[in-house]
N, C-alpha and C positions, 0 to 999 in steps of 0.2 A: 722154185715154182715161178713161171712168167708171170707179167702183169696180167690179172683178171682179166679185165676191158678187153689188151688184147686177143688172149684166149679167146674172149668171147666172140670177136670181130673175125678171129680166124676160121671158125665153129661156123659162123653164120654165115660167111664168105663160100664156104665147101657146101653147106646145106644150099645156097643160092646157085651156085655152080650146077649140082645134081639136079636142081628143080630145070635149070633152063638144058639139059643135058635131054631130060626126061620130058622136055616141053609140057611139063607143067603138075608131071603124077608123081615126082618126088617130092613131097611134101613136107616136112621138119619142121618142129615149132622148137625152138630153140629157149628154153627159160634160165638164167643164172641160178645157181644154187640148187641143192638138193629136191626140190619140192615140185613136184610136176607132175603131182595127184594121182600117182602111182602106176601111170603109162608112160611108155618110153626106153630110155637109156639113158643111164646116171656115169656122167663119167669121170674118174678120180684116178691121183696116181696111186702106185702103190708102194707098201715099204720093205717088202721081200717076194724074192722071187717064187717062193711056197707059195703066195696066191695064185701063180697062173699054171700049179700041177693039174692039170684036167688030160685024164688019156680021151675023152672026145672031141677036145680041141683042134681043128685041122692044123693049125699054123702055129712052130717056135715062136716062145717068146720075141729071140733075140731078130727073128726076120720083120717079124708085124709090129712089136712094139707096143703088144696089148695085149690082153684076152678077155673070156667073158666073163663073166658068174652068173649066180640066179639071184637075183632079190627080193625081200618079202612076199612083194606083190606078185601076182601072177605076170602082168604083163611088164614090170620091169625086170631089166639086165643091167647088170655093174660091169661095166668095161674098166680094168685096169690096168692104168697106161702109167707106160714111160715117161716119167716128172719131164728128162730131155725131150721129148719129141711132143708132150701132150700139145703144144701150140702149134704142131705144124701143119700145114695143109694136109698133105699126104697121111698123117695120122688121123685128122679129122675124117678123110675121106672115106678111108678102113674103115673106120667104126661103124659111121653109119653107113655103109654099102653091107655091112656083115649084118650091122640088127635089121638090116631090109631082106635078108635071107641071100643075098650073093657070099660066095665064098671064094676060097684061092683058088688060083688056076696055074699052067704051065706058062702064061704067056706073059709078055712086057706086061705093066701097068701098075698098078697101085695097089690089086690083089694077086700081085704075085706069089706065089706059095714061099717062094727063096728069098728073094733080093726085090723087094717093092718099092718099085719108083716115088717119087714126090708128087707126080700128077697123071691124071688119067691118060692113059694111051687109045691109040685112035678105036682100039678093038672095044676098049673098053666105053669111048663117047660112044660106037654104032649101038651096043648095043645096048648101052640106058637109053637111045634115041628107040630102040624097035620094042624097048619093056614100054616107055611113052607110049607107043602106037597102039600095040596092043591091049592095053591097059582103057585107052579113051573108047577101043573096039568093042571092049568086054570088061566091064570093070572089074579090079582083083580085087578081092576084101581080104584082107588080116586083119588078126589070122581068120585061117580058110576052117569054119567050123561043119563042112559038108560032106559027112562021111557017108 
Protein backbone atom coordinates (compact mmCIF):
# COMPACT_ATOMS: atom_id res chain seq x y z
CA UNK A 1 0.00 0.00 0.00
CA UNK A 2 1.71 3.51 -0.83
CA UNK A 3 2.22 6.28 1.47
CA UNK A 4 -1.20 7.64 2.65
CA UNK A 5 -0.23 11.39 2.16
CA UNK A 6 0.76 10.54 -0.97
CA UNK A 7 -2.22 8.81 -2.18
CA UNK A 8 -3.91 11.58 -0.99
CA UNK A 9 -1.96 14.30 -2.90
CA UNK A 10 -2.31 12.21 -6.04
CA UNK A 11 -6.28 11.89 -5.53
CA UNK A 12 -6.46 15.47 -5.19
CA UNK A 13 -4.09 16.42 -8.00
CA UNK A 14 -6.63 14.18 -10.60
CA UNK A 15 -9.73 15.82 -8.67
CA UNK A 16 -8.00 19.44 -9.44
CA UNK A 17 -7.06 18.50 -13.02
CA UNK A 18 -10.93 17.49 -13.82
CA UNK A 19 -12.21 20.76 -12.08
CA UNK A 20 -9.80 23.01 -14.22
CA UNK A 21 -10.58 20.57 -17.31
CA UNK A 22 -14.33 21.22 -16.50
CA UNK A 23 -13.70 24.99 -15.86
CA UNK A 24 -15.01 24.73 -12.85
CA UNK A 25 -18.31 21.94 -12.75
CA UNK A 26 -16.11 18.98 -11.65
CA UNK A 27 -16.25 19.35 -8.27
CA UNK A 28 -14.68 16.66 -5.68
CA UNK A 29 -14.19 17.04 -2.05
CA UNK A 30 -11.65 14.80 -1.48
CA UNK A 31 -11.78 13.62 2.71
CA UNK A 32 -8.87 10.85 4.04
CA UNK A 33 -10.60 7.94 5.42
CA UNK A 34 -13.66 6.03 5.31
CA UNK A 35 -16.14 8.86 6.67
CA UNK A 36 -17.71 11.19 4.24
CA UNK A 37 -21.26 11.10 5.52
CA UNK A 38 -22.32 8.60 3.38
CA UNK A 39 -22.03 10.54 -0.22
CA UNK A 40 -19.66 9.86 -2.54
CA UNK A 41 -16.96 7.29 -3.37
CA UNK A 42 -15.05 5.13 -0.89
CA UNK A 43 -11.99 3.89 -2.42
CA UNK A 44 -9.98 0.78 -1.03
CA UNK A 45 -7.99 -1.99 -2.45
CA UNK A 46 -8.99 -5.17 -2.58
CA UNK A 47 -7.80 -8.67 -1.59
CA UNK A 48 -9.35 -10.90 -4.34
CA UNK A 49 -10.39 -10.83 -7.45
CA UNK A 50 -14.20 -12.42 -6.52
CA UNK A 51 -14.86 -8.82 -5.57
CA UNK A 52 -14.87 -7.24 -9.01
CA UNK A 53 -17.22 -10.45 -10.51
CA UNK A 54 -20.23 -7.96 -11.69
CA UNK A 55 -21.58 -9.05 -15.27
CA UNK A 56 -22.89 -5.10 -15.41
CA UNK A 57 -19.57 -4.03 -15.11
CA UNK A 58 -18.38 -2.36 -18.52
CA UNK A 59 -14.54 -2.77 -18.07
CA UNK A 60 -12.02 -5.94 -17.09
CA UNK A 61 -10.58 -5.81 -14.13
CA UNK A 62 -7.14 -6.28 -15.54
CA UNK A 63 -7.74 -3.10 -18.24
CA UNK A 64 -9.07 -0.47 -15.43
CA UNK A 65 -7.64 -1.68 -12.43
CA UNK A 66 -10.81 -1.25 -10.45
CA UNK A 67 -14.46 -1.81 -10.27
CA UNK A 68 -17.48 -0.64 -8.41
CA UNK A 69 -19.73 -2.03 -5.78
CA UNK A 70 -22.67 -0.63 -3.93
CA UNK A 71 -22.42 0.44 -0.45
CA UNK A 72 -24.68 0.71 2.53
CA UNK A 73 -25.59 4.10 1.68
CA UNK A 74 -27.61 4.87 -1.10
CA UNK A 75 -25.34 7.39 -2.61
CA UNK A 76 -22.01 5.75 -1.92
CA UNK A 77 -19.98 3.26 -4.32
CA UNK A 78 -16.94 1.15 -3.07
CA UNK A 79 -14.45 1.35 -5.89
CA UNK A 80 -11.91 -1.53 -5.55
CA UNK A 81 -8.72 -0.98 -6.73
CA UNK A 82 -5.57 -2.32 -7.51
CA UNK A 83 -3.14 -2.01 -4.23
CA UNK A 84 -0.31 -1.26 -7.53
CA UNK A 85 -1.96 1.31 -9.21
CA UNK A 86 -4.28 2.79 -6.43
CA UNK A 87 -1.75 5.98 -6.25
CA UNK A 88 -1.71 6.55 -9.72
CA UNK A 89 -2.91 9.41 -11.65
CA UNK A 90 -4.64 7.62 -14.36
CA UNK A 91 -6.31 5.43 -11.64
CA UNK A 92 -7.41 8.28 -9.72
CA UNK A 93 -8.86 9.65 -12.95
CA UNK A 94 -11.03 6.44 -13.71
CA UNK A 95 -12.68 6.30 -10.74
CA UNK A 96 -13.81 9.47 -10.58
CA UNK A 97 -14.62 10.08 -14.20
CA UNK A 98 -16.77 6.58 -13.70
CA UNK A 99 -18.64 7.76 -10.39
CA UNK A 100 -19.48 11.08 -12.54
CA UNK A 101 -21.29 8.63 -14.89
CA UNK A 102 -18.68 8.63 -17.95
CA UNK A 103 -17.79 5.23 -19.03
CA UNK A 104 -15.20 3.37 -21.39
CA UNK A 105 -14.98 4.14 -24.74
CA UNK A 106 -13.17 2.92 -28.07
CA UNK A 107 -10.79 5.72 -28.21
CA UNK A 108 -7.12 6.86 -26.64
CA UNK A 109 -7.45 8.09 -23.14
CA UNK A 110 -7.93 7.11 -19.61
CA UNK A 111 -11.44 5.51 -20.30
CA UNK A 112 -10.24 3.39 -22.66
CA UNK A 113 -12.30 0.22 -22.64
CA UNK A 114 -8.88 -2.09 -23.41
CA UNK A 115 -5.64 -0.48 -22.72
CA UNK A 116 -6.18 2.95 -20.61
CA UNK A 117 -3.67 5.47 -20.67
CA UNK A 118 -2.01 7.35 -17.68
CA UNK A 119 -3.57 10.68 -18.58
CA UNK A 120 -6.24 12.27 -20.34
CA UNK A 121 -6.23 12.38 -24.06
CA UNK A 122 -7.12 15.45 -26.16
CA UNK A 123 -10.82 13.74 -26.84
CA UNK A 124 -11.16 13.30 -23.56
CA UNK A 125 -9.80 17.32 -22.19
CA UNK A 126 -12.61 18.54 -25.29
CA UNK A 127 -14.97 16.99 -23.93
CA UNK A 128 -14.87 17.61 -19.94
CA UNK A 129 -14.30 21.23 -21.40
CA UNK A 130 -18.13 21.04 -23.48
CA UNK A 131 -19.69 18.83 -20.24
CA UNK A 132 -18.20 22.52 -18.42
CA UNK A 133 -20.12 24.57 -20.89
CA UNK A 134 -23.02 22.88 -20.79
CA UNK A 135 -23.24 22.38 -17.48
CA UNK A 136 -22.83 26.45 -16.37
CA UNK A 137 -25.71 26.74 -19.60
CA UNK A 138 -28.08 24.27 -17.77
CA UNK A 139 -27.15 23.17 -14.63
CA UNK A 140 -27.08 19.20 -14.23
CA UNK A 141 -28.23 17.83 -10.80
CA UNK A 142 -27.32 14.35 -9.58
CA UNK A 143 -28.51 12.39 -9.61
CA UNK A 144 -31.20 13.38 -12.02
CA UNK A 145 -34.49 12.57 -9.95
CA UNK A 146 -36.96 13.84 -12.96
CA UNK A 147 -38.81 11.29 -14.28
Amino acid sequence: MPDPDQFFATWQAAARRLNDATTGWFVVTLVPGPDINGEGVIVSPFTTLADCNHGWYPWRYEAAGFCMQSGEEYFVAVSRTDPARIATEGMALRVLLYSYGLRPHPLPGVLNATRPDGSLSDFELRTLHMIGLRARAAPLWWPDTEF
